[in-house]
mmCIF file of the N, C-alpha and C atoms, coordinates in Angstrom:
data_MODEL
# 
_entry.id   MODEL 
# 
loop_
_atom_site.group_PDB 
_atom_site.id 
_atom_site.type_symbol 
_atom_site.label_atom_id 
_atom_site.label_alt_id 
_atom_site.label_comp_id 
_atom_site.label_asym_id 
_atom_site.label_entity_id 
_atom_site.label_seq_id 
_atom_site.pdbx_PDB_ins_code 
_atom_site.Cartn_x 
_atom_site.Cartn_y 
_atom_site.Cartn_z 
_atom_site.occupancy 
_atom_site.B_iso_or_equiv 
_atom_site.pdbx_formal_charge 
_atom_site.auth_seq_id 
_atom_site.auth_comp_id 
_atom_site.auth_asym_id 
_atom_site.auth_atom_id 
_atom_site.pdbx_PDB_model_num 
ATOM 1   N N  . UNK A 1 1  ? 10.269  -5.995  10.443 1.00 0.00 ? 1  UNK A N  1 
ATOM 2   C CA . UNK A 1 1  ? 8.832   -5.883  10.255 1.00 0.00 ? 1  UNK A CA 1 
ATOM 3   C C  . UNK A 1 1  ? 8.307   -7.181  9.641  1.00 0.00 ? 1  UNK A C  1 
ATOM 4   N N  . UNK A 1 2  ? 7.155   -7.982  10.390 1.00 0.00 ? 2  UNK A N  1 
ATOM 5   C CA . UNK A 1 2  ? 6.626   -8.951  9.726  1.00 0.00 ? 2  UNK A CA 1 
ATOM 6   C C  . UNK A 1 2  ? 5.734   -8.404  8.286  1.00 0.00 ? 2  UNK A C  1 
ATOM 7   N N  . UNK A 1 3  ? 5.934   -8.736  7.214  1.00 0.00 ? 3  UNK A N  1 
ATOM 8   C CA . UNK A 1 3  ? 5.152   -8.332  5.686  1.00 0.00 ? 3  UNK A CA 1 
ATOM 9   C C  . UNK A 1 3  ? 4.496   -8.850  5.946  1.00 0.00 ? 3  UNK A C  1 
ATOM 10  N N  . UNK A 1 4  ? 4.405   -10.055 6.251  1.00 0.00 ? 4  UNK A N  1 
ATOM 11  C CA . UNK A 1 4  ? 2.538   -10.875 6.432  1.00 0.00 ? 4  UNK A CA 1 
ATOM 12  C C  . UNK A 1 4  ? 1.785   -9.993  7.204  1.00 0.00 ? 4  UNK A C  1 
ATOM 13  N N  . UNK A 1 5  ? 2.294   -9.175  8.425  1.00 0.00 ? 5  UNK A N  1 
ATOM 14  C CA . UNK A 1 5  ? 1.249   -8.554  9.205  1.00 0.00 ? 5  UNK A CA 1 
ATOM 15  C C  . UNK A 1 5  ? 0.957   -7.288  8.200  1.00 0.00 ? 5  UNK A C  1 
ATOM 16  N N  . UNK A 1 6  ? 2.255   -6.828  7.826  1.00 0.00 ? 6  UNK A N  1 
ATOM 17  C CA . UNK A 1 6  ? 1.303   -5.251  6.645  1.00 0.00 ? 6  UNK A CA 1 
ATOM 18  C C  . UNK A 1 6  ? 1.012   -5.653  5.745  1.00 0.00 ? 6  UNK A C  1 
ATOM 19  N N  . UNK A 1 7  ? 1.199   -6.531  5.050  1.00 0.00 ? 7  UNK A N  1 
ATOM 20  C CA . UNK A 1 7  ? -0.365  -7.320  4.240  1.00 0.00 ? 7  UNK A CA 1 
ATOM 21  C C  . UNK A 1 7  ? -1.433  -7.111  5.019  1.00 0.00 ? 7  UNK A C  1 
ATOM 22  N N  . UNK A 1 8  ? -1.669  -7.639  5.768  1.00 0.00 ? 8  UNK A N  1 
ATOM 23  C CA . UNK A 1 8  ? -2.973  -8.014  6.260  1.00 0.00 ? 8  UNK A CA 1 
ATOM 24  C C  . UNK A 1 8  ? -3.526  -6.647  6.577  1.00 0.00 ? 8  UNK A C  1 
ATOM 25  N N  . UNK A 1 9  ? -2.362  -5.513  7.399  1.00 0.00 ? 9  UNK A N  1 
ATOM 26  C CA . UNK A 1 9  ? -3.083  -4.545  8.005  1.00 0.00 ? 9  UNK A CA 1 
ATOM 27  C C  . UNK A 1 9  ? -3.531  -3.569  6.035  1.00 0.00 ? 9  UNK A C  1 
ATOM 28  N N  . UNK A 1 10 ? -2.791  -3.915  5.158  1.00 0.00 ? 10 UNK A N  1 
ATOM 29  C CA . UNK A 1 10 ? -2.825  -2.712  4.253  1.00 0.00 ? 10 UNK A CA 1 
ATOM 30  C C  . UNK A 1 10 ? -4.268  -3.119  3.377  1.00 0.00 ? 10 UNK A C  1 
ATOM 31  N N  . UNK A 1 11 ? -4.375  -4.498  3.089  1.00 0.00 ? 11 UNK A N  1 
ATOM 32  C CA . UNK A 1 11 ? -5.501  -5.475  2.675  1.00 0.00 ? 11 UNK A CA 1 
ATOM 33  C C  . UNK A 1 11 ? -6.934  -5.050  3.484  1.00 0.00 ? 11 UNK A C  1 
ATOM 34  N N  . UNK A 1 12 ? -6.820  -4.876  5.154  1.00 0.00 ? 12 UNK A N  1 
ATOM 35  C CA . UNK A 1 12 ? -8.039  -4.054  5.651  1.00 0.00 ? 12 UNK A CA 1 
ATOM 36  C C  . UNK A 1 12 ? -7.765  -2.653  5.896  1.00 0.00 ? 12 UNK A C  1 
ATOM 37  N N  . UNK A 1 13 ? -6.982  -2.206  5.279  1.00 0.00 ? 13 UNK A N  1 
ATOM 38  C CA . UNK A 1 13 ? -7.148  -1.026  4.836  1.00 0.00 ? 13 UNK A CA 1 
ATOM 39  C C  . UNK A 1 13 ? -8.210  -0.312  3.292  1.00 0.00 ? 13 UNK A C  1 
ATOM 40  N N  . UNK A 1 14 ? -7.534  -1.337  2.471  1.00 0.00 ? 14 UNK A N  1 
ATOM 41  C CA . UNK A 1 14 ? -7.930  -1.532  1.507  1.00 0.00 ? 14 UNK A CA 1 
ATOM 42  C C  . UNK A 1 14 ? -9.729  -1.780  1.431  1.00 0.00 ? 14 UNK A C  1 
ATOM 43  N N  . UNK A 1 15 ? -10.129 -2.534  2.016  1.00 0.00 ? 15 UNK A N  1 
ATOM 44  C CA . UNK A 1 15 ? -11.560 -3.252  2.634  1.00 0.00 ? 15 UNK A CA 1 
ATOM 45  C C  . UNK A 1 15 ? -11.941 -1.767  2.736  1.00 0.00 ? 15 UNK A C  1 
ATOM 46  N N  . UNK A 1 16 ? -11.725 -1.157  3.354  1.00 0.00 ? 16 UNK A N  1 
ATOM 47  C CA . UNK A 1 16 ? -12.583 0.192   3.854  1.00 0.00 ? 16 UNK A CA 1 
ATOM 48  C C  . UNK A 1 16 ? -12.409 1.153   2.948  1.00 0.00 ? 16 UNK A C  1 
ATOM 49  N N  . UNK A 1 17 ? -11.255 1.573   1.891  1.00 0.00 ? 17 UNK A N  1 
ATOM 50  C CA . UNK A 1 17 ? -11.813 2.446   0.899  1.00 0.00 ? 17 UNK A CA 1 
ATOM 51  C C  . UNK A 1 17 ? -12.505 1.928   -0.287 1.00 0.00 ? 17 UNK A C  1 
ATOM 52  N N  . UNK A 1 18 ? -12.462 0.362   -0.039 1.00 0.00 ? 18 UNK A N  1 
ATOM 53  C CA . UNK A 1 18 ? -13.083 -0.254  -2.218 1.00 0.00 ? 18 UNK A CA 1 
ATOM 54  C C  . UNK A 1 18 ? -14.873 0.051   -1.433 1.00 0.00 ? 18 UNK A C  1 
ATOM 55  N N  . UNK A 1 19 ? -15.209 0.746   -0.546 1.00 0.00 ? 19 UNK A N  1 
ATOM 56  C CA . UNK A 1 19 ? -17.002 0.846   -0.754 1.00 0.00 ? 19 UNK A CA 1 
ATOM 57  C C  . UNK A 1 19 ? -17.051 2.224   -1.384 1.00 0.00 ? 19 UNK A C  1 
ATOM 58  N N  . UNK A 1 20 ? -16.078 2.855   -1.826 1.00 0.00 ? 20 UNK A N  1 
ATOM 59  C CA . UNK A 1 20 ? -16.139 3.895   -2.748 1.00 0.00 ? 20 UNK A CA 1 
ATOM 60  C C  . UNK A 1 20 ? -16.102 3.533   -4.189 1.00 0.00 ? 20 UNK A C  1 
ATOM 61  N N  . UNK A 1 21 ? -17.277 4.067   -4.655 1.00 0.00 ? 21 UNK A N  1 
ATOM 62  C CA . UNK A 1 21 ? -17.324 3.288   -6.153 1.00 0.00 ? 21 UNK A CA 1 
ATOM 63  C C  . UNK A 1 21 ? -16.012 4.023   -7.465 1.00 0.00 ? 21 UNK A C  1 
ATOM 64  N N  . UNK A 1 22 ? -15.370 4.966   -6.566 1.00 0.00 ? 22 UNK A N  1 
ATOM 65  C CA . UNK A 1 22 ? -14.043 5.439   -7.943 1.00 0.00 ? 22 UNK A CA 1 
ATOM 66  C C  . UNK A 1 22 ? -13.256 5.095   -7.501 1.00 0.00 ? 22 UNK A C  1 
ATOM 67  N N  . UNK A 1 23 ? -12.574 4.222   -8.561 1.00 0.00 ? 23 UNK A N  1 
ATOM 68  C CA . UNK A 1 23 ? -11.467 3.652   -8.660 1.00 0.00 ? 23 UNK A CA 1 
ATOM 69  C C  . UNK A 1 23 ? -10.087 4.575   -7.933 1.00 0.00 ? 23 UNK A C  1 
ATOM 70  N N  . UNK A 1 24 ? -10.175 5.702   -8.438 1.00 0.00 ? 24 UNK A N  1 
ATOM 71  C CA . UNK A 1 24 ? -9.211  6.766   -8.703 1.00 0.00 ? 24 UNK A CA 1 
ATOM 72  C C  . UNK A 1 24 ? -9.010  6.949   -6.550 1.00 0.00 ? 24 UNK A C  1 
ATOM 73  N N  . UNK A 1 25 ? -10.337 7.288   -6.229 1.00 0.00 ? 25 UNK A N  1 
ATOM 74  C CA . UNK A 1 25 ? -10.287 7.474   -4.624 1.00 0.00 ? 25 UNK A CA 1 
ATOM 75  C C  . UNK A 1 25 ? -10.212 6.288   -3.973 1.00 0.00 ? 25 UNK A C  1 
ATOM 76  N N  . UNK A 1 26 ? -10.604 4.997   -4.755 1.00 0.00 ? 26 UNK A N  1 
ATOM 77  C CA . UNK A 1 26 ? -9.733  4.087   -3.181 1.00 0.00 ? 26 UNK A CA 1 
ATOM 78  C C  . UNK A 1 26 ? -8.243  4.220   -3.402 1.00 0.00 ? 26 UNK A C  1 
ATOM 79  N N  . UNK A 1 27 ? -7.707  3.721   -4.486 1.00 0.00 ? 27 UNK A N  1 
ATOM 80  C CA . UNK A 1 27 ? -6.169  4.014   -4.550 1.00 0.00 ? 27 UNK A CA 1 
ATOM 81  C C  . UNK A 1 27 ? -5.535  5.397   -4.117 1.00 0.00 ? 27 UNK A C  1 
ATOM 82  N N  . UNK A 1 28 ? -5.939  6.052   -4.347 1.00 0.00 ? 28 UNK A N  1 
ATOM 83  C CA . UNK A 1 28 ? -6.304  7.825   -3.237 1.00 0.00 ? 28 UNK A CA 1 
ATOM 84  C C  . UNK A 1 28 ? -6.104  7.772   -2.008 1.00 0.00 ? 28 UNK A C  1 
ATOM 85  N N  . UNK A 1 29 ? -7.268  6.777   -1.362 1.00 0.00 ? 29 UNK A N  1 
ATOM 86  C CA . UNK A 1 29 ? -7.615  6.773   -0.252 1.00 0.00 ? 29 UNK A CA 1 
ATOM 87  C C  . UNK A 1 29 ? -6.767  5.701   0.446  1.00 0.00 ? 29 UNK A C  1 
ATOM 88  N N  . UNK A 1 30 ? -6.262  4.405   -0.384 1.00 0.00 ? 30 UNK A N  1 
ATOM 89  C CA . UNK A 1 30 ? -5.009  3.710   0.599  1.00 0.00 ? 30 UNK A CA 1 
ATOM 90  C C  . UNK A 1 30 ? -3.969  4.605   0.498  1.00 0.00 ? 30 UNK A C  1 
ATOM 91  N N  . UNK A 1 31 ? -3.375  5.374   -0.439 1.00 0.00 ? 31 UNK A N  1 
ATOM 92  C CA . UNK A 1 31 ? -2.094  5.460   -0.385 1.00 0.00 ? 31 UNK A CA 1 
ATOM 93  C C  . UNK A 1 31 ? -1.961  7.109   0.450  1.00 0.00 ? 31 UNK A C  1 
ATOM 94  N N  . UNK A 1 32 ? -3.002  7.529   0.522  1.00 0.00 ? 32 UNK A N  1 
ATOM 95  C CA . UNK A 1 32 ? -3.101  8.467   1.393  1.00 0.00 ? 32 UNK A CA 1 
ATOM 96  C C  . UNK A 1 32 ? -2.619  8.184   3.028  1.00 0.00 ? 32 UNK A C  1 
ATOM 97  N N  . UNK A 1 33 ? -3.484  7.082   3.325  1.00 0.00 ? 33 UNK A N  1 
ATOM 98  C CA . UNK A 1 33 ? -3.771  6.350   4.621  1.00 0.00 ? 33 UNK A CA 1 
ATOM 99  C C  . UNK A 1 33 ? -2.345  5.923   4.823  1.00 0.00 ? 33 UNK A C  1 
ATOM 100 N N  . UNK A 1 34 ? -1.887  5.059   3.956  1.00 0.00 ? 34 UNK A N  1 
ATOM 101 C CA . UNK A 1 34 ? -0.518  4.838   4.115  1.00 0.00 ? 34 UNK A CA 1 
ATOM 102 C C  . UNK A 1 34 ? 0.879   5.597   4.680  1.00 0.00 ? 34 UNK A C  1 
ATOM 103 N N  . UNK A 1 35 ? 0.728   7.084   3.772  1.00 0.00 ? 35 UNK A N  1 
ATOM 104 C CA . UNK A 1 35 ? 1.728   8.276   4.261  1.00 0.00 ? 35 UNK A CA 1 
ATOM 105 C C  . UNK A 1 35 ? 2.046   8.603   5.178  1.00 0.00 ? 35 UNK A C  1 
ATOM 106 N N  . UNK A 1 36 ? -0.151  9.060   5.663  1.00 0.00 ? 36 UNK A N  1 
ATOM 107 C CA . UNK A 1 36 ? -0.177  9.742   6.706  1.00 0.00 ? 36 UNK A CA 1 
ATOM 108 C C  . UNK A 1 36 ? 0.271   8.877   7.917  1.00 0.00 ? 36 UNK A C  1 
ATOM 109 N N  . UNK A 1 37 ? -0.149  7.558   8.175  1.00 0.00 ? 37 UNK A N  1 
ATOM 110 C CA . UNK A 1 37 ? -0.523  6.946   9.260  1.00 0.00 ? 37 UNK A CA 1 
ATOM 111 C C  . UNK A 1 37 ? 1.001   5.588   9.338  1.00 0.00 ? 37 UNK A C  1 
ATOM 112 N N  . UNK A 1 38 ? 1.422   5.701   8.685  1.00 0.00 ? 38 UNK A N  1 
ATOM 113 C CA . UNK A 1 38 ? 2.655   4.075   8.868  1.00 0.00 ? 38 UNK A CA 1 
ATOM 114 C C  . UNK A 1 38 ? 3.752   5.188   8.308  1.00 0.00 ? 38 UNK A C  1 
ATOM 115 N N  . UNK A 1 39 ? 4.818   4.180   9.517  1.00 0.00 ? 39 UNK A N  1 
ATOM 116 C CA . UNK A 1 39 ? 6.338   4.845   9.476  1.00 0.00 ? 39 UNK A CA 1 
ATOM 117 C C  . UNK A 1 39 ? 6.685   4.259   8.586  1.00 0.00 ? 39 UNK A C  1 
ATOM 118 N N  . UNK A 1 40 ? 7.706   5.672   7.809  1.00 0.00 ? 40 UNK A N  1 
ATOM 119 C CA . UNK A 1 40 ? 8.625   5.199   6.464  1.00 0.00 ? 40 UNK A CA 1 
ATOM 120 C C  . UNK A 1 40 ? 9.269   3.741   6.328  1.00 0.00 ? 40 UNK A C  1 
ATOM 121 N N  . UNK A 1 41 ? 9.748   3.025   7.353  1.00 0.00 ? 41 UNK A N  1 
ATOM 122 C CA . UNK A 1 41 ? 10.056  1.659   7.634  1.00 0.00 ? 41 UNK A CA 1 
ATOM 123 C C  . UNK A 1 41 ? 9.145   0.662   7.302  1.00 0.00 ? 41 UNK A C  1 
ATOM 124 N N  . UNK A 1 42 ? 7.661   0.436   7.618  1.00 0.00 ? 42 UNK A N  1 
ATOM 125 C CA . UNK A 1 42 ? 6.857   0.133   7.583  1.00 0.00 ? 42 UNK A CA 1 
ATOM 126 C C  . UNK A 1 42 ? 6.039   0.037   5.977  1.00 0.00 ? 42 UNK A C  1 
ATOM 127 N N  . UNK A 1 43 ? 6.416   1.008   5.330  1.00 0.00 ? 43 UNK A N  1 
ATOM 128 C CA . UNK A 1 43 ? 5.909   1.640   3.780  1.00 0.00 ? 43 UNK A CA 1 
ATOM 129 C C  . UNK A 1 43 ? 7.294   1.093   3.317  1.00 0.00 ? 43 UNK A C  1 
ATOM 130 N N  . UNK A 1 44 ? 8.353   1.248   3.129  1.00 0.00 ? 44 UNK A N  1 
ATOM 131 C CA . UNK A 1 44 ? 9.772   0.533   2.371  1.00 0.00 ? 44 UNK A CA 1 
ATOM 132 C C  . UNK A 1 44 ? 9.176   -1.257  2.836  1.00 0.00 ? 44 UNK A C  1 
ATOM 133 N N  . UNK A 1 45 ? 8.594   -1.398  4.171  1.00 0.00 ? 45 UNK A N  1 
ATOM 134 C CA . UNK A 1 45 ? 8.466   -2.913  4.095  1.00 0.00 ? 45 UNK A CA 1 
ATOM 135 C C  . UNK A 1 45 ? 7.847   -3.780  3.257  1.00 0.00 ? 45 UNK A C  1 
ATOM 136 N N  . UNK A 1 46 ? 6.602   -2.852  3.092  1.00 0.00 ? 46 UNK A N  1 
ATOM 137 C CA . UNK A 1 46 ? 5.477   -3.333  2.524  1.00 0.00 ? 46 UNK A CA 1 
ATOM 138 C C  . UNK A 1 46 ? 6.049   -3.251  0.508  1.00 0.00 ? 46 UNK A C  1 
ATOM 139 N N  . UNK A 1 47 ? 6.542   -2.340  0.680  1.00 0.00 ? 47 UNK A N  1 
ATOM 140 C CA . UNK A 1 47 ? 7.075   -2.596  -0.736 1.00 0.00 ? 47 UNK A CA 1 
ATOM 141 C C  . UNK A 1 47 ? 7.811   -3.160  -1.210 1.00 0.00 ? 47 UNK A C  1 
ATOM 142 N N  . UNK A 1 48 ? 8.727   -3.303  -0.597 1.00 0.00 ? 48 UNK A N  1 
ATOM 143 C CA . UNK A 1 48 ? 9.901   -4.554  -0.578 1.00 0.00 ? 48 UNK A CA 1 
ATOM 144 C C  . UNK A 1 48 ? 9.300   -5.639  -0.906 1.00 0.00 ? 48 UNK A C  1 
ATOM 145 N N  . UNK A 1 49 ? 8.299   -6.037  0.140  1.00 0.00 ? 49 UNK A N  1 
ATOM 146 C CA . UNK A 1 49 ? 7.425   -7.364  -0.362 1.00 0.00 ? 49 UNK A CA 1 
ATOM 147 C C  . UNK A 1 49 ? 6.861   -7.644  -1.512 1.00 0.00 ? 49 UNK A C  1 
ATOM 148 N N  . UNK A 1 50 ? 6.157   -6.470  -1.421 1.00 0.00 ? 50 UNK A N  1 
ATOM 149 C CA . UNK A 1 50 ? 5.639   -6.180  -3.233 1.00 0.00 ? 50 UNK A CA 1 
ATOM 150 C C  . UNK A 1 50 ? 6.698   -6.830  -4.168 1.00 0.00 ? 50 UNK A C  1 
ATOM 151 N N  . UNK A 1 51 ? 7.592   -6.328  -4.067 1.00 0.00 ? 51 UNK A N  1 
ATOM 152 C CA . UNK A 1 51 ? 8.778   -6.456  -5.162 1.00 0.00 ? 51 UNK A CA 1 
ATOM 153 C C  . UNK A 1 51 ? 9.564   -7.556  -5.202 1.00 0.00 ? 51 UNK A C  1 
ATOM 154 N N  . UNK A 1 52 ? 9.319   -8.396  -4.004 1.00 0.00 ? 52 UNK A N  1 
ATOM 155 C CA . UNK A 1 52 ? 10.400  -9.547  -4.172 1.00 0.00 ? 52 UNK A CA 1 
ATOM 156 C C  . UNK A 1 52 ? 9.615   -10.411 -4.190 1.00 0.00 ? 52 UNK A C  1 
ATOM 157 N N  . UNK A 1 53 ? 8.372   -10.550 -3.613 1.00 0.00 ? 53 UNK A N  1 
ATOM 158 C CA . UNK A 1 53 ? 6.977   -11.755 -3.392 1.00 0.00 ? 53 UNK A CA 1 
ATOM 159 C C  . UNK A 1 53 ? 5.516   -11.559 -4.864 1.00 0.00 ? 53 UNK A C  1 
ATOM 160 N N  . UNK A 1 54 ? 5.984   -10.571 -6.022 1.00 0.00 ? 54 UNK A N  1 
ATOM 161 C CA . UNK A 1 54 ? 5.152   -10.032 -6.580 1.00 0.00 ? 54 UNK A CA 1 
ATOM 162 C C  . UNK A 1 54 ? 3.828   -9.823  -6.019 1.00 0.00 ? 54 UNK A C  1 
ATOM 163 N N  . UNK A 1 55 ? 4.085   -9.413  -5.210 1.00 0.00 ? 55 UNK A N  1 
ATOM 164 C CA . UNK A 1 55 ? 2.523   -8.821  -4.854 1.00 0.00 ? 55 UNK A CA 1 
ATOM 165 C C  . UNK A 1 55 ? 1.922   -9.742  -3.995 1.00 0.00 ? 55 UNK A C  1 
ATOM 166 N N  . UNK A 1 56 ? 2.271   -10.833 -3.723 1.00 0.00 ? 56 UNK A N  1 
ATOM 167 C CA . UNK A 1 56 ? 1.651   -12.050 -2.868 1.00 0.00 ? 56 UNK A CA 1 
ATOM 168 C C  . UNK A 1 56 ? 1.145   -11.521 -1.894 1.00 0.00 ? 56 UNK A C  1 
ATOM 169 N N  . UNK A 1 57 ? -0.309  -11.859 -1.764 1.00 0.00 ? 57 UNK A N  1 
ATOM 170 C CA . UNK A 1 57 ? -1.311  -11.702 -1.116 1.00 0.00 ? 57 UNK A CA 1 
ATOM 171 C C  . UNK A 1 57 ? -2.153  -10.616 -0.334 1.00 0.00 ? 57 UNK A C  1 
ATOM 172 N N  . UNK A 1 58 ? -1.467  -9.310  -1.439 1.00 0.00 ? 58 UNK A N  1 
ATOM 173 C CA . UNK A 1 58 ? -1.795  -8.391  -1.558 1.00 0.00 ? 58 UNK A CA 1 
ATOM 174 C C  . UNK A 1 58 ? -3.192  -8.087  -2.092 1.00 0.00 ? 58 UNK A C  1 
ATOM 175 N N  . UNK A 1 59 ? -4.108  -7.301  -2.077 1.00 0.00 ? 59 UNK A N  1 
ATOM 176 C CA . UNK A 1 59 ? -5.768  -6.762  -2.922 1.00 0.00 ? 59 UNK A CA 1 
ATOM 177 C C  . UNK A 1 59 ? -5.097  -6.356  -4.185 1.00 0.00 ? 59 UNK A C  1 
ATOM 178 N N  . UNK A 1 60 ? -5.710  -6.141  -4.656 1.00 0.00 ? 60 UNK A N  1 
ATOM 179 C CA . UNK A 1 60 ? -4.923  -5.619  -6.430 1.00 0.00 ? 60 UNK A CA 1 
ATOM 180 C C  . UNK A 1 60 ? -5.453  -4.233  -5.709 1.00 0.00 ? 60 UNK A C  1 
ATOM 181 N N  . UNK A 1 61 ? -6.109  -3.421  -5.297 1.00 0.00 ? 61 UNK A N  1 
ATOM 182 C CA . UNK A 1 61 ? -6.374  -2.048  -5.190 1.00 0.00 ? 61 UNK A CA 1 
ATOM 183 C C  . UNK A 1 61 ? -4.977  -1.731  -4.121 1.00 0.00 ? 61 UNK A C  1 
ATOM 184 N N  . UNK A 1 62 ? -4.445  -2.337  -2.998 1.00 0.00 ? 62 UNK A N  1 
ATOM 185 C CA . UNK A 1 62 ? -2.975  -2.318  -2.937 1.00 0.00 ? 62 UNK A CA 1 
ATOM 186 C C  . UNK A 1 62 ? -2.153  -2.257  -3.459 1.00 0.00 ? 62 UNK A C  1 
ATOM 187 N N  . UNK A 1 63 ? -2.311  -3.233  -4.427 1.00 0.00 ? 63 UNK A N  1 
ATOM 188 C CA . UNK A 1 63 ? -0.713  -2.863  -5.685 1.00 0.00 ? 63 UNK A CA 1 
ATOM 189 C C  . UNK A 1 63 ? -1.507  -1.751  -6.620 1.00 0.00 ? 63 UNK A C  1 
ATOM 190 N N  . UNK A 1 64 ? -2.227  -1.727  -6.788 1.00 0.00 ? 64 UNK A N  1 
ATOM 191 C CA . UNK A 1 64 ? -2.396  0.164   -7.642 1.00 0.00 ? 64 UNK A CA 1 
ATOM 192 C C  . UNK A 1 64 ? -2.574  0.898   -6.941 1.00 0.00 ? 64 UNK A C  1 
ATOM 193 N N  . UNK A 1 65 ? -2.840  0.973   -5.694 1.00 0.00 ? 65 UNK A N  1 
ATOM 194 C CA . UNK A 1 65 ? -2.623  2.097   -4.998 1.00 0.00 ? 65 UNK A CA 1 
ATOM 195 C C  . UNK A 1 65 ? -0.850  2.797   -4.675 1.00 0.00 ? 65 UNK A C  1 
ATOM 196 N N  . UNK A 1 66 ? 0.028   1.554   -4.474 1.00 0.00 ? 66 UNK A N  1 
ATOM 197 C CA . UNK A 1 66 ? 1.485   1.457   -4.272 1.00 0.00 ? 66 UNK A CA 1 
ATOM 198 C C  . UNK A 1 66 ? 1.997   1.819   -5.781 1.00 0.00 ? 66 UNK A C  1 
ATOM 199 N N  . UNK A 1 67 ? 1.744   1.017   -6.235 1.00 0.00 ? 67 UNK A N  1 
ATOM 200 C CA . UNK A 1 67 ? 2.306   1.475   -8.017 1.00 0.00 ? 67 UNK A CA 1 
ATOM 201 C C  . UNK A 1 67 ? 1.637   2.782   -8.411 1.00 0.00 ? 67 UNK A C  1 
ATOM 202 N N  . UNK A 1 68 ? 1.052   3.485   -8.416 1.00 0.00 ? 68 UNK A N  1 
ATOM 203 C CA . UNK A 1 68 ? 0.098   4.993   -8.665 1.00 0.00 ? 68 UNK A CA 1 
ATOM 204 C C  . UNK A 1 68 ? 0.800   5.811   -7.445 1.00 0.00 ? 68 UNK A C  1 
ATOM 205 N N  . UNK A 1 69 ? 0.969   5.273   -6.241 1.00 0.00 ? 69 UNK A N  1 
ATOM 206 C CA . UNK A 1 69 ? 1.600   6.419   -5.752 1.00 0.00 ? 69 UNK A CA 1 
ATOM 207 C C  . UNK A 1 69 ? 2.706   6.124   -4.648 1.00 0.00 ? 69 UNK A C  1 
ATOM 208 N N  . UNK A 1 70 ? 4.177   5.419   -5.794 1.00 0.00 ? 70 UNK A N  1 
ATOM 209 C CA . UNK A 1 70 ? 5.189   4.794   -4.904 1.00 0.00 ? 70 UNK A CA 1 
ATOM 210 C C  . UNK A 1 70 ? 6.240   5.306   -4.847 1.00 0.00 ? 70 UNK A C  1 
ATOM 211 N N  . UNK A 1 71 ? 6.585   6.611   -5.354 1.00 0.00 ? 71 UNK A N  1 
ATOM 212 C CA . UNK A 1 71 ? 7.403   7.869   -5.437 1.00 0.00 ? 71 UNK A CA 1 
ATOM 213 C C  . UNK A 1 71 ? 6.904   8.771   -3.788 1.00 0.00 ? 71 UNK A C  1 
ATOM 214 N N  . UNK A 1 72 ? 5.448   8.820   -3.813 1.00 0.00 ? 72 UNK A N  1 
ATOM 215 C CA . UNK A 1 72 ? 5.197   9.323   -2.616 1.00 0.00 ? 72 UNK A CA 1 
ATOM 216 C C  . UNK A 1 72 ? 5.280   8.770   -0.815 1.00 0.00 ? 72 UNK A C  1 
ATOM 217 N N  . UNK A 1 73 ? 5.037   7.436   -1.331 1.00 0.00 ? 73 UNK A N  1 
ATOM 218 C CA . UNK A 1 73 ? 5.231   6.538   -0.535 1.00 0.00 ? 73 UNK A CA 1 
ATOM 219 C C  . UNK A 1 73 ? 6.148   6.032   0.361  1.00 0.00 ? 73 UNK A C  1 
ATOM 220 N N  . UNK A 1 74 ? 7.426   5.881   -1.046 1.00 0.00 ? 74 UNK A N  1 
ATOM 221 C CA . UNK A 1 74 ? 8.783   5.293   -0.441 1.00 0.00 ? 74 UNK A CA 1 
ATOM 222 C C  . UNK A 1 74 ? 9.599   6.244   -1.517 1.00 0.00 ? 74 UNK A C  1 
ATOM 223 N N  . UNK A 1 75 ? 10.120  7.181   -0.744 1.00 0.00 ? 75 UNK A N  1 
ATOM 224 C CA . UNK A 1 75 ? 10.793  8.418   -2.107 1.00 0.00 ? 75 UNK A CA 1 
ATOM 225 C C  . UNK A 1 75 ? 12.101  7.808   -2.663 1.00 0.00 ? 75 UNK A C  1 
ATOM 226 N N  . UNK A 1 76 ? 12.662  7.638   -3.693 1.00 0.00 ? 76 UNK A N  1 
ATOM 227 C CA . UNK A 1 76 ? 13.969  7.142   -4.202 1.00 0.00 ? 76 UNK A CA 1 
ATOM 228 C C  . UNK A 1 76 ? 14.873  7.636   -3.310 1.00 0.00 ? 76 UNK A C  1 
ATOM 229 N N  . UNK A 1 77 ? 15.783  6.823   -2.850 1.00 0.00 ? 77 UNK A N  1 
ATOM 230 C CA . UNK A 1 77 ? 17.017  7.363   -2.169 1.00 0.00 ? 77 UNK A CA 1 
ATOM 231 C C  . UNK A 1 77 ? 18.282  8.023   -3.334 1.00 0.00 ? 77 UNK A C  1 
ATOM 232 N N  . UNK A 1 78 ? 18.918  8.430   -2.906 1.00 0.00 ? 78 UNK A N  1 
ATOM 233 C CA . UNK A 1 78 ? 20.092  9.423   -3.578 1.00 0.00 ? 78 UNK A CA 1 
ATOM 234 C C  . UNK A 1 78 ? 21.346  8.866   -3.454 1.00 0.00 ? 78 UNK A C  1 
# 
């Protein structure tokens, strides 16, 4: 998986829930979007990046949306 491209796609993701003025529902509303709509591969990618690139060139409502809900996201393996 290219991370530069789910940057970009999670970043205009992001774009379309921050015209909600609570904080609480865009991070809601990406990490919702995220679950429902991108394969588990795709969500481990994007976090991976997170974690090894700190966040590079990520929205900050991305990394709190991922950090607020990254148990749901990418579940701990066993």
């Amino acid at each position: 998986m290219d991370a530069h491209k789910l940057v970009k796609m999670a970043n205009d993701i992001a774009t379309f829930f921050e015209s909600d003025p609570d904080p609480a529902a865009v991070t809601d509303g990406i990490a919702g979007h995220l679950r429902r709509f991108w394969d588990p591969r795709m969500r481990r990618a994007l976090v991976r990046h997170i974690d090894e690139h700190a966040g590079e060139g990520c929205k900050p409502t991305v990394l709190a949306a991922i950090a607020g809900h990254r148990d749901a996201l990418v579940p701990p393996t066993n």
